[in-house]
N, C-alpha and C positions, 0 to 999 in steps of 0.2 A: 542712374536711377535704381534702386536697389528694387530687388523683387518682390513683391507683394505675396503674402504667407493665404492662400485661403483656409477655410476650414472644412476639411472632408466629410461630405456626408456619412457617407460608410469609411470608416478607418481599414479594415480591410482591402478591400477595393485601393485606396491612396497604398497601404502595403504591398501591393501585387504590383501597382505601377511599379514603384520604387526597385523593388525586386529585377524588374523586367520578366514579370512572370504573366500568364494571364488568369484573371480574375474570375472569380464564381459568376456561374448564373445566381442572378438575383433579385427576387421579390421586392419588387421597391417599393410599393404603395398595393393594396387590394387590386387585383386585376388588371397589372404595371409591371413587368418585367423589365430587366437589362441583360440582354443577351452579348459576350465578347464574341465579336468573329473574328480570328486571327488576318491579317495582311502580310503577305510574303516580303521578304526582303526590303523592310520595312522597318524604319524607326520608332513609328507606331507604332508598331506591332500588333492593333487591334481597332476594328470600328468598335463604338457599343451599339448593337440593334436593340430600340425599344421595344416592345412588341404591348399592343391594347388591348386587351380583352373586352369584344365587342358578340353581342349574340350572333353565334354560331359561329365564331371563330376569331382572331386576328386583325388588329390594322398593325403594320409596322412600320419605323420609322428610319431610314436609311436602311440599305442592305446588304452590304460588303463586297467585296474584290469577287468576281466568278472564279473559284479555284474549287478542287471538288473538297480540299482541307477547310472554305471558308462556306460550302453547303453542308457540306456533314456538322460543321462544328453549328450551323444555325438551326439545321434538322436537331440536334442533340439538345440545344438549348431551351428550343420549341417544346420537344419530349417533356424535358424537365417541369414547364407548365403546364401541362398536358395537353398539347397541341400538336398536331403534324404538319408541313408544309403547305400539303393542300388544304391547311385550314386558314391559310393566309387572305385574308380580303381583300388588303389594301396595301400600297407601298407607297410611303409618304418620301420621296428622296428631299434632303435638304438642299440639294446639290448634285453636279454630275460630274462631279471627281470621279475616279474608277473605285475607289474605296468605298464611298457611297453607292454609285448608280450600278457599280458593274454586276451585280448579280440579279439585278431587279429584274430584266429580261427573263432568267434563267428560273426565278420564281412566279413570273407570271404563266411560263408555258406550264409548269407543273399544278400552280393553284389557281388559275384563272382570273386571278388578282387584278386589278386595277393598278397603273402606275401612276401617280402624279408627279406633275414640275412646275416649278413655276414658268412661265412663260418666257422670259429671258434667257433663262437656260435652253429651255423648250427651242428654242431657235440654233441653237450651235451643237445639236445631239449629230445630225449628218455630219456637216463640214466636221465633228472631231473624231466620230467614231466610223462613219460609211468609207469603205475601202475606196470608192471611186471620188473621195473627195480631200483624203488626205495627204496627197501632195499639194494640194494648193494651201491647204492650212501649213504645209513644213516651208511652200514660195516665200509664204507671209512672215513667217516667223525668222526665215533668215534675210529678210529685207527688211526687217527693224531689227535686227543686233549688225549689219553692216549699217544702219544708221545709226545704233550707240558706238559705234566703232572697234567692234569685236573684228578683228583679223579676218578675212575670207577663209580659209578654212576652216578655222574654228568656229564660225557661225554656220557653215555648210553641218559641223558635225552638231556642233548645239544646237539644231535648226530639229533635228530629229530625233535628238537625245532622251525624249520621254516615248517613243512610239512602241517602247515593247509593251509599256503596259495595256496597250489596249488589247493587250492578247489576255487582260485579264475584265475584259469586260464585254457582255452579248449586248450587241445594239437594240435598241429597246424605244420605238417613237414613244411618249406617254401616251397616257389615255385622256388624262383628265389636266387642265390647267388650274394651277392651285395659285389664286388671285391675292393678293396683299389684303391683309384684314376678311380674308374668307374665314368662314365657319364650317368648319370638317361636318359631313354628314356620317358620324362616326356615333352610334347611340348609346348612350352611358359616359360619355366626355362632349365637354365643351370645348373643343380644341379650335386656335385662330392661330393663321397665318399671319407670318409678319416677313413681310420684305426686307433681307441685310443685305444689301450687294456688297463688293467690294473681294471678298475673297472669290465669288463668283458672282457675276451680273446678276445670277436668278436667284443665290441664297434663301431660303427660308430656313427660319427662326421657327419653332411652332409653343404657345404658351397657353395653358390650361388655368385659368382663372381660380375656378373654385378649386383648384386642389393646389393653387398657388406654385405650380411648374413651369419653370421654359426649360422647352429644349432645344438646345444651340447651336449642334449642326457643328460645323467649324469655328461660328462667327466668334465666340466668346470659349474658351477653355481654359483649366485652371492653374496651368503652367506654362502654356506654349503661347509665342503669337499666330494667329496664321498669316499663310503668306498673302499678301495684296502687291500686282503687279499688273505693269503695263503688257500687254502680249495681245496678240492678231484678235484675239475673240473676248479683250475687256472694253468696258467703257473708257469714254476717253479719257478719264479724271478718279480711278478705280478708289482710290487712297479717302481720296473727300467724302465718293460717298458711302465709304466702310467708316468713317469715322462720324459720318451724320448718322449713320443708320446705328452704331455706337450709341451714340450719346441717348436714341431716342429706345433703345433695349434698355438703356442703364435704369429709366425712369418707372417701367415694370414692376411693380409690387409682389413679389414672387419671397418666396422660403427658400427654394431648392433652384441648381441649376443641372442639367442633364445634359451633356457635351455630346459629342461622338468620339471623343477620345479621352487616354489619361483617368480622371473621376470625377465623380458629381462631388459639388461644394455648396457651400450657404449664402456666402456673400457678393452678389451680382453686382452693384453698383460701386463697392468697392473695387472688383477688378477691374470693372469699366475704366474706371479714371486713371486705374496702372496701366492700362493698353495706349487709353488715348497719350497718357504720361508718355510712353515709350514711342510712342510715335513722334510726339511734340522734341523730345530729345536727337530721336533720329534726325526730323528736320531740320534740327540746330546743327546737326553735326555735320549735313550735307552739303549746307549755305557754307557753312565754318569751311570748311577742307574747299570746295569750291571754291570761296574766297583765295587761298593759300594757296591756291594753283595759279588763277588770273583765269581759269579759261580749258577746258576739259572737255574731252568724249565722257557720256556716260560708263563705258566699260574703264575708262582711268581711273575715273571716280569713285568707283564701286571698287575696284582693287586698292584704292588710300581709305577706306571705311572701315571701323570697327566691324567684326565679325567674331563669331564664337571659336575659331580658330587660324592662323593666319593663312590670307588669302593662297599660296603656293599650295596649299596642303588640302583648300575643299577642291574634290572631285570636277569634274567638270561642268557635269548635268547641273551640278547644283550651283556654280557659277554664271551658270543662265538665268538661274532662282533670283541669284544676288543682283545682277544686272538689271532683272529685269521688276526686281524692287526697287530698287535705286532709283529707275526711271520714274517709278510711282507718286517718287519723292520729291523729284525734279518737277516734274509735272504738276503737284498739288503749287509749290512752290513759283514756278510759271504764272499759275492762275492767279494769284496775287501778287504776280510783279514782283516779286523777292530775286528773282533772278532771268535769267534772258537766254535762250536758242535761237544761234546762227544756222539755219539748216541748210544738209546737205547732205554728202557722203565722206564724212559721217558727219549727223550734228553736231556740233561744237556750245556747250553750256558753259555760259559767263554769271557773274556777280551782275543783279542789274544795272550797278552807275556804271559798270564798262561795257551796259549793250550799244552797238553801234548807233540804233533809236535814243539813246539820252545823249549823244556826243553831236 
C-alpha cells in the first residue's frame, strides 16, 4: 500500500522533521502553543507539548520524558509564551508512555498542577512504574513471549528490555480521571475527551469543536503507525479496538490535526483510511505467510513478516515490538475465526480449516 502524502499545516515544522532537527516553539492558534520537548535516544526525537492559555496560566497537553534537557527545553518554551512552569494548571497526558507521562509528576511538584488520565491507564501507573511491582510486570511479560515462542533466554532478556526507561519517568498517581466524552473544565476552550485504546487501553484523543482541532496523542500521526500490541497490561483484543476507535476519530469534522509527534496536518479522514489500509494489508499478510507455514509460533511468524529492515538486523528490544505486534494480529484474526491457537508452551498458530476443532 503505498503511503499517504498529508498536507502540513506549518511547512516548516514538516522541514524540521525531515531535517531531523527540532522545530520552533510555535504559535498555532491565539492562546495555542506547540512546545518540541526533545526525547533521548529516541527516533522521535521530540514530544509536541501543547500548552492552553487559560486565565492565570496554562493547561498542557502531554509532558515529555523527565530528563533535565526535556524540563529546561519545556521551561524555555513556556518562556517563549510568556509563561513559567509554575504557571502550569493542568496536565492533560494522552497516555502513559514515558514520553508522554514521564515528566508530568515532576511538573506537578513544581506548579501544583493537576494530573489527569484516563482511567484505564489510571490502572497500570503502579504495576509499570512502582519499584515494588515491577518484577511481576517483567514475570508477565516473559510468560507470554515463552508462549509466542521466543527461546528462554531471550525472552528472560526481552522480558526487561524496556525498564531503563523508566529512569526517565517520576511516578506520578493522577489526580483527576478524564472520562470518555468528558468536557475539560478549562475556561476559554471547549475541549472533549475521546476514548482511543489500542496503542494504550486509556488513550485519549482531545478535540476542540469551535476551533475545529483534535489533538491525537499517538493515536493518529502523519507519517508513522503507532504500535498496537498484545503485552501483560493491553486489552485482550488491542488491534480491534484501536481500529474501532479509528474509524469513529476519522468521522470528527476538524481542519487541523495536532499529534505528539512528527507535525500537525490537514487531512484527518484521509489518513484514517491509510492506517486502517495498512492494517487490513498487515492482516493479509499474516493469514498469507501463516498459511505458507501450515502452523507456527508467533515469534516464527513475525521473523517471516515484512518489516522496515530485515529481521537479523532490528535490535532486539525492538523484536519484542514486532512479536508482540504480530500477536495483535493473530489475535484480531482469532476473533473471527480466520485462523486457530493450539495452546501451550508455546502456542502453535494454524490456518483455521487446519485447526484441530474443524477436523
Amino acid at each position: 500500500m503505498s503511503q499517504t502524502t498529508v498536507t502540513a499545516a506549518n511547512e516548516e515544522q514538516r522541514a524540521a522533521w525531515v531535517a531531523r532537527t527540532l522545530p520552533a516553539v510555535e504559535r498555532v492558534r491565539p492562546g495555542l502553543w506547540s512546545i518540541p520537548v526533545p526525547i533521548p535516544i529516541n527516533p522521535l526525537r521530540y514530544v509536541l507539548v501543547y500548552a492552553l492559555e487559560i486565565p492565570g496560566g496554562v493547561a498542557i497537553i502531554d509532558a515529555g520524558w523527565n530528563t533535565d534537557e526535556a524540563f529546561d527545553a519545556l521551561a524555555s518554551g513556556l518562556g517563549i509564551a510568556g509563561y513559567e512552569i509554575t504557571d502550569v494548571k493542568a496536565v492533560l497526558v494522552t497516555h502513559i508512555h514515558p514520553d508522554h507521562y514521564g515528566l508530568a509528576g515532576r511538573i506537578r511538584d513544581v506548579s501544583g498542577a493537576w494530573i489527569g488520565l484516563h482511567p484505564a491507564d489510571a490502572r497500570l501507573v503502579r504495576d509499570r512504574y512502582d519499584d515494588s511491582a515491577i518484577e511481576a510486570l517483567i514475570s508477565r511479560e516473559r510468560t507470554l513471549l515463552v508462549r509466542c515462542g521466543v527461546p528462554d533466554m531471550t525472552a528472560q532478556e526481552l522480558a526487561g528490555a524496556s525498564m531503563m526507561v523508566r529512569n526517565f519517568v517520576t511516578m506520578a498517581v493522577p489526580d483527576r480521571l478524564i472520562e470518555d466524552g468528558e468536557r475539560l473544565d478549562l475556561p476559554g476552550w471547549d475541549l472533549k475527551a475521546i476514548w482511543t485504546p489500542g496503542h494504550s487501553p486509556g488513550h485519549l484523543c482531545f478535540v476542540e469543536p469551535e476551533r475545529r482541532l483534535l489533538f491525537s496523542g499517538d493515536h493518529v500521526l502523519a507519517k508513522i503507525t503507532p504500535i498496537v500490541a498484545v503485552h501483560p497490561q493491553s486489552a485482550p483484543n488491542p488491534l480491534a479496538d484501536y481500529l474501532d476507535a479509528l474509524r469513529a476519530v476519522g468521522k470528527l469534522d476538524v481542519d487541523e490535526v495536532l499529534p505528539a509527534h512528527e507535525f500537525r496536518f490537514l487531512e484527518l479522514a484521509e489518513r484514517v483510511d491509510y492506517v486502517i489500509g495498512h492494517h487490513e494489508e498487515r492482516l493479509a499478510e499474516v493469514e498469507r505467510t501463516l498459511g505458507e507455514t501450515g502452523g507456527a509460533t508467533c515469534w516464527e511468524l513475525a521473523s517471516r513478516l515484512t518489516w522496515s529492515r530485515p529481521w537479523e538486523s532490528i535490535p532486539a528490544y525492538m523484536r519484542r515490538s514486532a512479536n508482540n505486534e504480530t500477536l495483535a494480529h493473530l489475535v484480531w484474526l482469532q476473533a473471527r475465526g480466520l485462523v486457530a491457537r493450539v495452546e501451550g508452551e508455546p502456542d502453535i498458530w494454524l490456518p483455521a480449516q487446519d485447526s484441530p476443532q474443524t477436523k
